[in-house]
C-alpha positions in Angstrom: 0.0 0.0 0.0 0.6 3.6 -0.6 2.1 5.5 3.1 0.0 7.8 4.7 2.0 10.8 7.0 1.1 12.1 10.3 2.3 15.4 11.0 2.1 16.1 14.8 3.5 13.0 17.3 1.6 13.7 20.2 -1.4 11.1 21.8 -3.6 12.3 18.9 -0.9 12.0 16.0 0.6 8.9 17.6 -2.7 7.0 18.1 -3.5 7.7 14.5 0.2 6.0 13.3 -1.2 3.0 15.3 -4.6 3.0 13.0 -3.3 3.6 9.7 -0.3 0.6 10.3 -3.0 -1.9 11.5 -4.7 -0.7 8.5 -2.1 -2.0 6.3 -0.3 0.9 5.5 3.3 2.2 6.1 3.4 5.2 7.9 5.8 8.1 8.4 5.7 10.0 11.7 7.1 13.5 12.3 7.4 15.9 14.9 8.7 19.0 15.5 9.9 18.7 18.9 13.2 17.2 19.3 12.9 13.5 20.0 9.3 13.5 20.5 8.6 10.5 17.9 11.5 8.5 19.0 11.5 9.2 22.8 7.6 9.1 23.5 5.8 8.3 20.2 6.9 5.1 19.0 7.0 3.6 22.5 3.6 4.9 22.9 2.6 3.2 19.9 3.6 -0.3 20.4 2.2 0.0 23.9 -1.2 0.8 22.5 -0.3 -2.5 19.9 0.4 -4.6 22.6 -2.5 -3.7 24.4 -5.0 -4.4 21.2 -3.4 -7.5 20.9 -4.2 -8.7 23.9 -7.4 -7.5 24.0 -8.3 -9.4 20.5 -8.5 -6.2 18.5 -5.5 -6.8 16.3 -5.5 -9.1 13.3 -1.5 -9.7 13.1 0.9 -9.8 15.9 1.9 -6.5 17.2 5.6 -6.4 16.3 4.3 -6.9 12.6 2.0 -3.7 12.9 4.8 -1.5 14.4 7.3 -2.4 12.1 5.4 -0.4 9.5 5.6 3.2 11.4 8.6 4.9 10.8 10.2 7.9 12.1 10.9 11.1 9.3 13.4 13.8 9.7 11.5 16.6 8.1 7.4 17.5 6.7 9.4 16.7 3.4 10.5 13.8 3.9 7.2 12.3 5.6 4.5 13.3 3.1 6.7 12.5 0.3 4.6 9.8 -1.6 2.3 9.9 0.8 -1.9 8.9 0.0 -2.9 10.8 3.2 -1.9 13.1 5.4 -3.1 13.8 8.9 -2.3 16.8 10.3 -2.5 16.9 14.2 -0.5 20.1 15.7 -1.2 22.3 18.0 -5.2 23.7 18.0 -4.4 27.2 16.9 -5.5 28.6 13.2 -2.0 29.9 12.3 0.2 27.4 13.3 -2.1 24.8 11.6 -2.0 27.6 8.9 1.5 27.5 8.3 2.1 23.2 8.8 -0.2 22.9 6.1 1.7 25.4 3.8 4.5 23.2 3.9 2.2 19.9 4.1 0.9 21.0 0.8 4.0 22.3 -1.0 5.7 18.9 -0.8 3.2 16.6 -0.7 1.9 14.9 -4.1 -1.2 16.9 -5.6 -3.4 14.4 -5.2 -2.5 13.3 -1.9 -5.4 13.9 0.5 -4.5 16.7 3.0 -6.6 16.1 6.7 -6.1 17.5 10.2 -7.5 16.3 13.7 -8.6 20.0 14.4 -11.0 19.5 17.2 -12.8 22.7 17.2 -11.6 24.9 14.0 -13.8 25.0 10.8 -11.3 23.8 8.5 -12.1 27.2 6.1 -10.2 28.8 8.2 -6.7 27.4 7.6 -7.1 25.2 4.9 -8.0 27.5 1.8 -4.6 29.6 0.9 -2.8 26.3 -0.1 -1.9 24.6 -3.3 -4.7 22.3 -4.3 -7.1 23.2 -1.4 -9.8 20.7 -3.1 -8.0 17.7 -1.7 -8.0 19.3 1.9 -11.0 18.6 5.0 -10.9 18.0 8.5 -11.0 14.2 9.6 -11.8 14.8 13.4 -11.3 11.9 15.9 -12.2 11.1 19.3 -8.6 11.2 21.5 -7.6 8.1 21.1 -8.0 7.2 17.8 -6.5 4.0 17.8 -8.8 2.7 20.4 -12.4 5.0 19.2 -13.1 4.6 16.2 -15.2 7.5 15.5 -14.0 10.1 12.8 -16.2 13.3 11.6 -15.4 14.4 8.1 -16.2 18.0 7.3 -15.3 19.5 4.1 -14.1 23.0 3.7 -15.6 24.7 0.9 -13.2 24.3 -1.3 -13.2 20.7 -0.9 -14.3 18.1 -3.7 -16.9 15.4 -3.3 -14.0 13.2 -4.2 -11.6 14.0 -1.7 -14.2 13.5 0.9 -15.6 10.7 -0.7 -12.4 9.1 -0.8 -11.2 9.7 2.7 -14.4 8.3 3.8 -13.6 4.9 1.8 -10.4 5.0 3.4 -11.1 5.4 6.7 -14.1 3.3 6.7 -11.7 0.6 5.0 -9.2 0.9 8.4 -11.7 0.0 10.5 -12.5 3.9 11.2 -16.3 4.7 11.6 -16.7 8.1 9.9 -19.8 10.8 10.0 -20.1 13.6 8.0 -20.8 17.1 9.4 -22.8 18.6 6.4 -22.1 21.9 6.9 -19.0 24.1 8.6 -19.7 24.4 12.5 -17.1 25.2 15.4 -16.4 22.3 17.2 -17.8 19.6 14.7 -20.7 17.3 16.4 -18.9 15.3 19.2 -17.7 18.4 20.7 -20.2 20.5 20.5 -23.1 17.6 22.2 -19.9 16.7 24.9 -19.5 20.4 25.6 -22.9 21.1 26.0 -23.3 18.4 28.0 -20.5 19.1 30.7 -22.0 22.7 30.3 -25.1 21.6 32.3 -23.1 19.5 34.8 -21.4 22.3 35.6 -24.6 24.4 36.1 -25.8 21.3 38.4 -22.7 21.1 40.7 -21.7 25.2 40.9 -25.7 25.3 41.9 -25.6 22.8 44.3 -27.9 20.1 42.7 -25.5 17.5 43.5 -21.4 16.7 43.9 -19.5 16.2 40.7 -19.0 12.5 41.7 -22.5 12.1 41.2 -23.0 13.7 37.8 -20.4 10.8 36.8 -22.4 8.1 38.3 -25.5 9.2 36.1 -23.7 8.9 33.6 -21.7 5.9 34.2 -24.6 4.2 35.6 -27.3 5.6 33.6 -27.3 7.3 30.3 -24.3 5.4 29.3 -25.7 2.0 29.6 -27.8 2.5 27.3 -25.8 5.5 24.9 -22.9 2.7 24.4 -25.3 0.6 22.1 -27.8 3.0 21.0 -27.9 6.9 20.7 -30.2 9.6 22.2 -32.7 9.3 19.1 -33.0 5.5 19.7 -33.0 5.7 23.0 -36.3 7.8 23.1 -37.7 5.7 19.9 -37.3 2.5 22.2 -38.9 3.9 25.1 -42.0 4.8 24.1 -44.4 2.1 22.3 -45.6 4.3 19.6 -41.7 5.3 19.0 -40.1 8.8 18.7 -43.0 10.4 17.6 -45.1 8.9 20.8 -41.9 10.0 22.5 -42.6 13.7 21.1 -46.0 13.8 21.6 -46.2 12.1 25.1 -42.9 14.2 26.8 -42.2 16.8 23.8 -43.5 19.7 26.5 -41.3 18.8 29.2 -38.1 18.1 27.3 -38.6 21.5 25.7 -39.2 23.2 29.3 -35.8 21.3 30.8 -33.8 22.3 27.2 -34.9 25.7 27.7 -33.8 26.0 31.8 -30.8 24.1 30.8 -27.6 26.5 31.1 -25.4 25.5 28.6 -23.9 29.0 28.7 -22.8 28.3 32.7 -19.6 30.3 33.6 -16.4 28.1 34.5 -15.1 30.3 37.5 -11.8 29.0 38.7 -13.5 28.5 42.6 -16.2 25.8 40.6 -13.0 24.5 38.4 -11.2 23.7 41.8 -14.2 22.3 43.2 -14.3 19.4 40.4 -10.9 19.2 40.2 -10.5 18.5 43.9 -13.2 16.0 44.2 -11.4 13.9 41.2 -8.4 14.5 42.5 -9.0 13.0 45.6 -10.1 9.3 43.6 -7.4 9.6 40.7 -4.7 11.8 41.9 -2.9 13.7 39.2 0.2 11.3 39.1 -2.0 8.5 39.2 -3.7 9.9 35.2 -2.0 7.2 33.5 -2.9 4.3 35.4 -6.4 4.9 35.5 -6.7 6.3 31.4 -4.9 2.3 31.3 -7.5 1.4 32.7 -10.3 3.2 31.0 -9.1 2.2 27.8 -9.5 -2.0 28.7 -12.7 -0.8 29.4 -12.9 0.9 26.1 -11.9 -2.0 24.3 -14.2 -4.2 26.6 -17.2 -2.2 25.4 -16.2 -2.3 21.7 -15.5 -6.0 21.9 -19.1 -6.0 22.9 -20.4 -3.6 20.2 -19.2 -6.1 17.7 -21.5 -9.0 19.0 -24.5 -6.7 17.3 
């Protein structure tokens, strides 16, 4: 297969060298920082291997996969020949302004240009380059190589094809991709997550109830049910006469609590500290990357499950 480049070798960039090698391809990995793909990223990827291995999520032995990510010395020398590649830098319009000048001045002209901006309409940075047809955002869900989720907005300079074709691809690595139909900040994952955590907030700085327990509904509540079906299904399947008995019967009070809802709700650093405190005090800061090892067997617990449909 053709390589595909990752431009950026932090946990983003990294996770995505892990799902484009166990996709088949050879990938090139670059970093600005001094040692960062060497030191931190290629570890980091045949950790993540190892780990999908063992949890029955890899079809050839991990040592295989890794031995197809390479490290490049230069933007140059990683997109050279490359299909695809995906941009993951810093979240700020001009760096990701000026990566992708150089992305697109050395890479071929019909390589597919994408970046793992989380929040930034890709119009904004992705239009004053050569070839800015071939160019959209291909947003994931951090990590990548464990969630496969991937929203594909195109800019609009972009063709169908390109989009059409990174779709095929991605879908093709396993990837689950969604298109967002139209420019938005922050994409659709984002944008529901945020307003989500916006209300929590409201409920905790109001004194509703403790941060701990906004994670228990969650955990132990909407997310039962959200890991195999969405929001949608979830109200078609619980109501006999489906969604629209869903409407019709609790339309009225759903419109009253989206109304009083305060997605809008100020962080002040006092309510920051507050949350911060109360998870510090179950998963200390130190302690991070023992419990995200843990969250991500859980992760690959749940998908394991999802593929049992």
């Amino acid at each position: 297969m053709p390589k595909i480049a990752c431009i950026g070798a932090g946990t983003v960039g990294r996770a995505w060298a892990v799902v484009f090698a166990r996709g088949g391809y050879e990938v090139s990995l670059y970093d600005a920082l001094d040692g960062e793909v060497t030191g931190r990223a290629l570890p980091s990827a045949l950790e993540t291997l190892n780990l999908l291995a063992s949890g029955g999520l890899l079809d050839e032995p991990a040592e295989t996969v890794f031995a197809r990510i390479h490290s490049a010395a230069s933007v140059d020398e990683a997109v050279a020949g490359a299909a695809l590649v995906q941009e993951s830098v810093r979240e700020n319009r001009e760096v990701k302004r000026q990566v992708f000048a150089e992305i697109a001045a050395a890479a071929p002209a019909d390589c597919l240009l994408c970046s793992s901006t989380s929040a930034i309409p890709g119009s904004d940075f992705l239009g004053d380059i050569p070839y800015p047809e071939r160019a959209l955002v291909a947003h994931p869900v951090n990590p990548p190589s464990l969630i496969p989720l991937v929203e594909l907005c195109a800019t609009r300079w972009t063709s169908p094809e390109a989009l059409a074709r990174t779709r095929q691809m991605m879908a093709a690595m396993g990837m689950k991709p969604v298109t967002v139909l139209k420019e938005i900040d922050g994409f659709l994952l984002n944008r529901l997550q945020f307003t989500l955590v916006a209300e929590a907030l409201h409920l905790v700085g109001e004194g509703y109830c403790s941060a701990e327990d906004i994670d228990t509904v969650m955990t132990q509540g909407l997310a039962l049910r959200w890991v195999s079906i969405g929001p949608f299904e979830t109200m078609h399947l619980n109501a006999s006469q489906g969604f629209q008995g869903f409407a019709d019967g609790l339309g009225p009070m759903m419109r009253r609590l989206g109304a009083d809802a305060r997605t809008d709700y100020d962080w002040t650093p006092e309510l920051i500290t507050k949350i911060h405190d109360c998870l510090a005090s179950r998963t200390p800061v130190d302690r991070i990357p023992d419990r995200q090892a843990w969250r991500n067997r859980r992760v690959m617990a749940a998908r394991k499950m999802q593929q049992q449909e």
